[in-house]
N, C-alpha and C positions, 0 to 999 in steps of 0.2 A: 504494500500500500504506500504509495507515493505519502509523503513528509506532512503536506499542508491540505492533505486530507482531513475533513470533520466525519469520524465517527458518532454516528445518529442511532438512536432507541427509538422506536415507534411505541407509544404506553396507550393502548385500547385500539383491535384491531377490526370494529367495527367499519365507522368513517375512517378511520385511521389508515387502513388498507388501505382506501385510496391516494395514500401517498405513498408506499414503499416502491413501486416500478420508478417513480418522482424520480427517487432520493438515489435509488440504484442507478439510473441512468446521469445522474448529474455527477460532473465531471470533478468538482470538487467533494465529494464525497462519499463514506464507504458505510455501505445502509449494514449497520452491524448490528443490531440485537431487535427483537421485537417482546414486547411482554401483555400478557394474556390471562387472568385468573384461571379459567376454564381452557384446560391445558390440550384438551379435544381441539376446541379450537384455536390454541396457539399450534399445535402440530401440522393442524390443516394449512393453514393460513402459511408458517412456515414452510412446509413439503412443497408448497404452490411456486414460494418464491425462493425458495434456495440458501434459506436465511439459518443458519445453522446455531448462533445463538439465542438461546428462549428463554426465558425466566416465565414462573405464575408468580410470584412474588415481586411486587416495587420495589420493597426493601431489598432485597439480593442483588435486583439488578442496579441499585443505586451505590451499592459498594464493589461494583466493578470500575476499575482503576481505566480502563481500554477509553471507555464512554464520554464524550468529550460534550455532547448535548442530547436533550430530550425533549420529543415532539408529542405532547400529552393530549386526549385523545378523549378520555374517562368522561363519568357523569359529572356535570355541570357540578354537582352539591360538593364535587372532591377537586374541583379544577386549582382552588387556592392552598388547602392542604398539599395537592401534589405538586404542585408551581414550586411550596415553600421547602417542602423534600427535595427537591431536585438542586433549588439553587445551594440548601446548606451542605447537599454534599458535591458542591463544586462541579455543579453541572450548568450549561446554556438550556434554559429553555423556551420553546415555543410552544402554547395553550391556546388550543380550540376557544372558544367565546363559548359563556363571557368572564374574566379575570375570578368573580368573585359574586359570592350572593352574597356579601356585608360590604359597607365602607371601611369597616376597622381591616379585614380583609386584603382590601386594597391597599391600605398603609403598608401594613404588615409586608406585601410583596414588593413596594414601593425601598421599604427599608432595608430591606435583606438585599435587592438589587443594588445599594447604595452601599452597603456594608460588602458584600461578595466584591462588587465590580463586574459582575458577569450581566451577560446578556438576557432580556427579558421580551420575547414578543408574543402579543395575544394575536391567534393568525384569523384577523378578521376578510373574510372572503371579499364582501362587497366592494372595499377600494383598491381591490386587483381583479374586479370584472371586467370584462371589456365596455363593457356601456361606462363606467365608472372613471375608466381612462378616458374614454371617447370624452366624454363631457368637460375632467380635468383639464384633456388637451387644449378642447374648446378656448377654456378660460384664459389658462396661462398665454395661448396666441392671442389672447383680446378680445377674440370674434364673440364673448358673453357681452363684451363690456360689461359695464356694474352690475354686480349680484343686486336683486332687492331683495329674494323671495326664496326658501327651500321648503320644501315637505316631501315626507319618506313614510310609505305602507309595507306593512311586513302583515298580513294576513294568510293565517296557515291554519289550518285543522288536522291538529297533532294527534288522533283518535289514530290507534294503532302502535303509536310508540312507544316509548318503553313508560310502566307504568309511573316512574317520576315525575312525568311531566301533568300527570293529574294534578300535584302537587306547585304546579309554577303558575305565578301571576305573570299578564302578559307582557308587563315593563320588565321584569326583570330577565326577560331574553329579546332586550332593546337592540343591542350593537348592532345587526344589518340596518336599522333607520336612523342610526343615533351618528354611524361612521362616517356614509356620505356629506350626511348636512354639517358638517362638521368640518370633515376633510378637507371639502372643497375647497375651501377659503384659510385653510391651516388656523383654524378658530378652535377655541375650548366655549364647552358649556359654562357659564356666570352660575343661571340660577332657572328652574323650572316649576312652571305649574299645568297640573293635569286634571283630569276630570275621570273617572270610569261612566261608563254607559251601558244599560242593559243588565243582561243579570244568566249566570251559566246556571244548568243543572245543579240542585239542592247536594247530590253525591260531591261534585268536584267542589263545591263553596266547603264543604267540611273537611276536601282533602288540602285547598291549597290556602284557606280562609279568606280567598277572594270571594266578591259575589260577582264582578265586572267580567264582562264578555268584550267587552272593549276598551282598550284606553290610549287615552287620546290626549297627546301633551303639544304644549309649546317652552321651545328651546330661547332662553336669549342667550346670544352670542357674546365673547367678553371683548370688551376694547371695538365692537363695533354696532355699528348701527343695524346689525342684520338680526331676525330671529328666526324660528324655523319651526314647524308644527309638523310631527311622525302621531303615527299611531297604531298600533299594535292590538292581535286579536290569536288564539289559540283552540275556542271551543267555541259550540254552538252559535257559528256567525257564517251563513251562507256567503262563499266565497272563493274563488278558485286563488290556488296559490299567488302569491304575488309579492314578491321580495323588490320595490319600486324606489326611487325619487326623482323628483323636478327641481330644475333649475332655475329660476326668472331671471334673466339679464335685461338690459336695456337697451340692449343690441340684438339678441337672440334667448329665445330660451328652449331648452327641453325637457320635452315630456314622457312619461315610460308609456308602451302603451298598456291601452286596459286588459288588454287577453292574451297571452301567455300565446307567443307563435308567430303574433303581431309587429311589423316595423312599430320605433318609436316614431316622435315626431318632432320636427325644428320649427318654431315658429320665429321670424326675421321681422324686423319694427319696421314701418312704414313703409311695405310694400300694398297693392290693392287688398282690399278685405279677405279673395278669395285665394290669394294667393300666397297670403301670411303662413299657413300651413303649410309641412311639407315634412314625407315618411321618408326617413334617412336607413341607411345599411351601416349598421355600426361594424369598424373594423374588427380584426384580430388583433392582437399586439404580442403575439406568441415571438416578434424578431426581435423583442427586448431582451431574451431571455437565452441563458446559451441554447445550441444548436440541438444537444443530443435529447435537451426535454421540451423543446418545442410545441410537440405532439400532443401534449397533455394540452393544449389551451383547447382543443376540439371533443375532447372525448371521457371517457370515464375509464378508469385501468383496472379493475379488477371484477372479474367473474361479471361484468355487469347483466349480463341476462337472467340470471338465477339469483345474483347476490346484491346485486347494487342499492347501495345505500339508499335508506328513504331521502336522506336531503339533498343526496344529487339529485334524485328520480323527480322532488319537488319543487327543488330550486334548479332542473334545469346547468347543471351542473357546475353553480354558482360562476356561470361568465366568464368560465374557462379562468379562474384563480386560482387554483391550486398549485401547478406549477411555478406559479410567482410568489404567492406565500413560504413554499420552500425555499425560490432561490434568494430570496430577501432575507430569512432567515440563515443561510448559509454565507452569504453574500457580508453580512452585519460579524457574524462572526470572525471572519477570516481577515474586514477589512478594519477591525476593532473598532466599530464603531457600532451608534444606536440602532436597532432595528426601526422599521415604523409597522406599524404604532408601536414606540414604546412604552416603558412602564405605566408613563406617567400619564400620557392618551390614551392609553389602555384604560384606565382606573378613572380618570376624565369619562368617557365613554360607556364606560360598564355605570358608574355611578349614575349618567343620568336616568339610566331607566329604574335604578335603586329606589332615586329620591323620587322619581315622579307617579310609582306607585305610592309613598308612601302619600304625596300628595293629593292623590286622587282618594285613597280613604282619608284626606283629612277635608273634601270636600274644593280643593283647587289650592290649594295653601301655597305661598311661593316655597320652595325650597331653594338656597343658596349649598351649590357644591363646594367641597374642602379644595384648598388651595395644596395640590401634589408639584413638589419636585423631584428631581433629581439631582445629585452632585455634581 
């Protein structure tokens, strides 16, 4: 194994599987362990792929010395527990969304990333879709001109999933809505207020102690004039999938569209009425990326006909991100610097959707987020 290779651990080989061909074919790295409680299907999963190191135990595989980072994978309730395992035994890691179901949480990962020195990235899909670049690009070349305006829908009906997610309010798995309006403009949340609306099944209101079937926030932006309104839905809310956001410039803005298949859409300021509209081809951006995992921005890599994960199969295989999720993470490593999002955007990000449930059972209350750095 070449010197300035990153030895990588895949931890839950659910979703997680969809990145080991990633990691194996990325030229700076040597896809070395995968870990699996249910050792059935750690063997499966490893025989597939050739991967000859296996742990069922985190703990074990956290005191191999080989292991240089880890790409955690696990149920959301264990993402800050295992985030904090990883880094205190001097590992890099990368955590599926979202960072943490508490704020103290997020400190917690914020400080040990501070104290270690090591790498910390939450691998949020959205602002490595390709719609997400596409729009980005947009901006940075000017053709937005001025933001005025962002809103982001992430409506999903998670009936079928694993049964924890009975147990989740629908802010606290915000980050696909919270990233983009956010990103766009390299903005942090100030402070939000939300509302819930409606009301789920009397069963999931005693499993997750919401009653809300909706919730529906508004973002203010810090140091700018901008705000942004996401909103979020998991159970009894007629809706085809829709992982979405809009842009408003003063130049151009866009829109996702509403059906899942659909071109989106440019609308250009002061052209004739009928012509302001217009359904765009959004690129690929698989040529930012080295050569040998390119492929991954078009397609799903493992077992997909029998085995493909629900949130590719839902999200449409989150816009071809995965690929760049890894090499960003690999990328941050090797060139000693931050990943994005780092810690402290992470924890930015994950907290808004924290405080704007809490906000919405307090009836709309603003909430003001914790000021996170890094050293």
């Amino acid at each position: 194994m070449p010197d300035n290779q990153v030895n990588i651990a895949i931890i839950g080989l659910g979703f997680g599987a969809e990145f080991i061909p990633i990691f194996q074919k990325h030229p700076d790295v040597n896809m070395y362990a995968i870990c699996q409680r249910t050792e059935s299907e750690l063997n499966e999963v490893g025989d597939a792929f050739g991967i000859e190191t296996r742990y069922s135990s985190y703990e074990e595989l956290l005191e191999d010395p080989a292991i240089d980072a880890v790409h955690i994978n696990t149920p959301i309730q264990l993402h800050a527990e295992h985030s904090l395992m990883a880094l205190r035994a001097g590992k890099h890691v990368s955590c599926t969304v979202p960072m943490a179901t508490s704020i103290d949480e997020c400190e917690e990962i914020i400080d040990t990333v501070n104290e270690t020195g090591l790498k910390y990235m939450m691998a949020e899909t959205v602002v490595y879709s390709r719609e997400y670049l596409f729009v980005k690009e947009l901006y940075e070349k000017g053709e937005l001109g001025r933001i005025q305006y962002l809103q982001a829908s992430h409506p999903q009906d998670m009936e079928g999933w694993p049964e924890y997610w009975e147990r989740m309010k629908p802010m606290h798995y915000a980050t696909h809505v919270v990233s983009p309006v956010l990103g766009l403009t390299d903005a942090r949340a100030e402070y939000v207020s939300c509302f819930g609306s409606g009301r789920v099944s009397d069963d999931l209101v005693e499993k997750s102690g919401s009653p809300f079937a909706v919730e529906t926030c508004h973002i203010k932006l810090k140091d700018s004039d901008l705000s942004a309104h996401i909103y979020r839905s998991l159970f009894d809310t007629a809706r085809q999938y829709r992982e979405s956001f809009d842009a408003y410039g003063s130049k151009k803005s866009f829109e996702w569209p509403l059906v899942e298949g659909e071109k989106p859409v440019i609308h250009t300021a002061k052209k004739p009425e009928p012509e302001i509209p217009e359904r765009v081809e959004v690129p690929d951006y698989g040529h930012r990326l080295p050569e040998e995992i390119q492929e991954f921005t078009q397609e799903g890599v493992y077992d997909a006909d029998e085995h493909a994960h629900l949130s590719f199969i839902q999200g449409g295989g989150h816009g071809g991100s995965h690929p760049h999720l890894a090499h960003e993470f690999v990328a941050a490593i090797r060139e000693d610097r931050d990943p994005y999002p780092n810690a402290v955007q992470a924890a930015n990000w994950t907290c808004v959707g924290l405080l704007a449930h809490e906000s919405a059972m307090a009836g709309g209350e603003i909430k003001h987020l914790p000021e996170f750095t890094l050293d």
